[in-house]
C-alpha positions in Angstrom: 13.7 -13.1 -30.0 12.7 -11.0 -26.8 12.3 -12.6 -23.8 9.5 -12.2 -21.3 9.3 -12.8 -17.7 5.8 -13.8 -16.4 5.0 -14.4 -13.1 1.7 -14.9 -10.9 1.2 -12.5 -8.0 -2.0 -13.1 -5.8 -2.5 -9.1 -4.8 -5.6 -9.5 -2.5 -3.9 -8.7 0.8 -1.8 -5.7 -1.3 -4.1 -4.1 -3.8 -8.0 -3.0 -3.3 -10.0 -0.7 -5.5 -9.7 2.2 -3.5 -6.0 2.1 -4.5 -5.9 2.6 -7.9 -6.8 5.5 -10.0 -8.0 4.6 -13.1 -7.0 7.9 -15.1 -2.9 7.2 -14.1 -3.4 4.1 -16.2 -3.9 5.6 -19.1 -1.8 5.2 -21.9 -0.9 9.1 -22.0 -0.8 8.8 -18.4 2.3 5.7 -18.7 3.6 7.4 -21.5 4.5 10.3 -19.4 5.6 8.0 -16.5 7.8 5.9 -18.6 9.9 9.3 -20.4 10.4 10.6 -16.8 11.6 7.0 -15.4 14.2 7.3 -18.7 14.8 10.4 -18.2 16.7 10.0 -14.3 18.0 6.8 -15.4 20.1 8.3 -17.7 22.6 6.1 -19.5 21.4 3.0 -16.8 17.7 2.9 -18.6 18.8 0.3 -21.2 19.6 -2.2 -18.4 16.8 -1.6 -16.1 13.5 -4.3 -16.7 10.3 -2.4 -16.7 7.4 -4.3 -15.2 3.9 -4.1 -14.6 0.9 -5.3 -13.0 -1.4 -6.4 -15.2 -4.7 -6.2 -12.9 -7.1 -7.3 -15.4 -6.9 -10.4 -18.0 -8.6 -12.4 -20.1 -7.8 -14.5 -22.6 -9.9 -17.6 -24.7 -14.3 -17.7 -25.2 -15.3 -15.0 -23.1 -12.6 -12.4 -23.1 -14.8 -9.8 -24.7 -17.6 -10.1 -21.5 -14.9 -9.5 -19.1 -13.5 -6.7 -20.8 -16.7 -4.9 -21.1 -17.2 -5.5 -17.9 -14.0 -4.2 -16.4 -14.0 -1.5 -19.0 -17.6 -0.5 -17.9 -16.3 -0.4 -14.3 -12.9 1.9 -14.6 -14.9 3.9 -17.5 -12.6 2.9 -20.2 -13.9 2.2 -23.6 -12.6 -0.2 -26.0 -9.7 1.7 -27.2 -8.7 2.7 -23.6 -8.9 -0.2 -22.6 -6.4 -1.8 -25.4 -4.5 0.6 -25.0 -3.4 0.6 -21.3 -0.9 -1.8 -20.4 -2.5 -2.9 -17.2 -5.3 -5.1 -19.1 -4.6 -7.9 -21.6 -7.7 -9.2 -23.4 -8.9 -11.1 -26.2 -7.6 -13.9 -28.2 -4.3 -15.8 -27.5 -2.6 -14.2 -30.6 -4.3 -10.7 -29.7 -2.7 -10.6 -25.9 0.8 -11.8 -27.8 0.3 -9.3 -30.1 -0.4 -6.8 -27.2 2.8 -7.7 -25.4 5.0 -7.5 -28.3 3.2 -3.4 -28.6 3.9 -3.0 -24.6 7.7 -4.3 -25.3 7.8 -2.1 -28.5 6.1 1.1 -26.9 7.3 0.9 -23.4 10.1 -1.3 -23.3 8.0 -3.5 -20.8 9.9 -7.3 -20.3 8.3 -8.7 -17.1 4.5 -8.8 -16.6 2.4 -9.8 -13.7 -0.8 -11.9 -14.1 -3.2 -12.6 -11.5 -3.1 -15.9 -9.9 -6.5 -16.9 -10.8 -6.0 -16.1 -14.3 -3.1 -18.6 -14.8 -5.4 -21.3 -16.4 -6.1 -19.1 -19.2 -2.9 -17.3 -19.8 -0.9 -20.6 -20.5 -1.8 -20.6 -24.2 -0.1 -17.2 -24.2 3.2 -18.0 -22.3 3.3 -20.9 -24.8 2.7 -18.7 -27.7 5.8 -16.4 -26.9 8.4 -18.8 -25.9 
């Protein structure tokens, strides 16, 4: 079984939206990232945790209102949206299944979730322990 490290990070103070560009969070985008990050680690990438941020979460009733919404904003459809590892949405099993994809795909082990979104997310760190 994999293990996961998630932690709550309140970003506030450290992130705003004139920070991020949306198009470097594409998948192809991360993909790209990930090879080169591989790549200079050489024979040390096996033993080096990937992590990221994931900005935007939603998980339980109304999942699919805040994804529409965020999506809408950053001008990432459906598909997009799923695909990018910086947004987990939809149902409990759905954002487990997503992890398990980010772990597979990526090699992604430590994820960030947003302090206010803790309430939700605990069905999912129970689901994967």
């Amino acid at each position: 079984k994999t293990a996961y490290e998630i932690v709550s990070r309140d970003w506030s103070s450290d992130v705003c939206s004139s920070d991020l560009v949306f198009d470097s969070m594409r998948a192809d985008a991360v993909s790209e990232r990930i090879a080169l990050v591989r790549q200079r680690l050489g024979a040390r990438a096996p033993q080096v945790t990937l992590h990221v941020n994931c900005y935007w979460v939603g998980v339980g009733e109304h999942w699919k209102a805040a994804a529409d919404g965020v999506g809408g904003f950053i001008g990432y459809d459906g598909a997009a949206l799923d695909a990018t590892p910086y947004a987990l949405y939809g149902e409990v099993s759905q954002v487990v299944e997503k992890i398990h994809r980010l772990h597979e795909q990526w090699g992604f082990t430590y994820f960030s979730i947003p302090s206010g979104n803790l309430r939700e997310f605990a069905p999912v760190i129970a689901a994967l322990q």
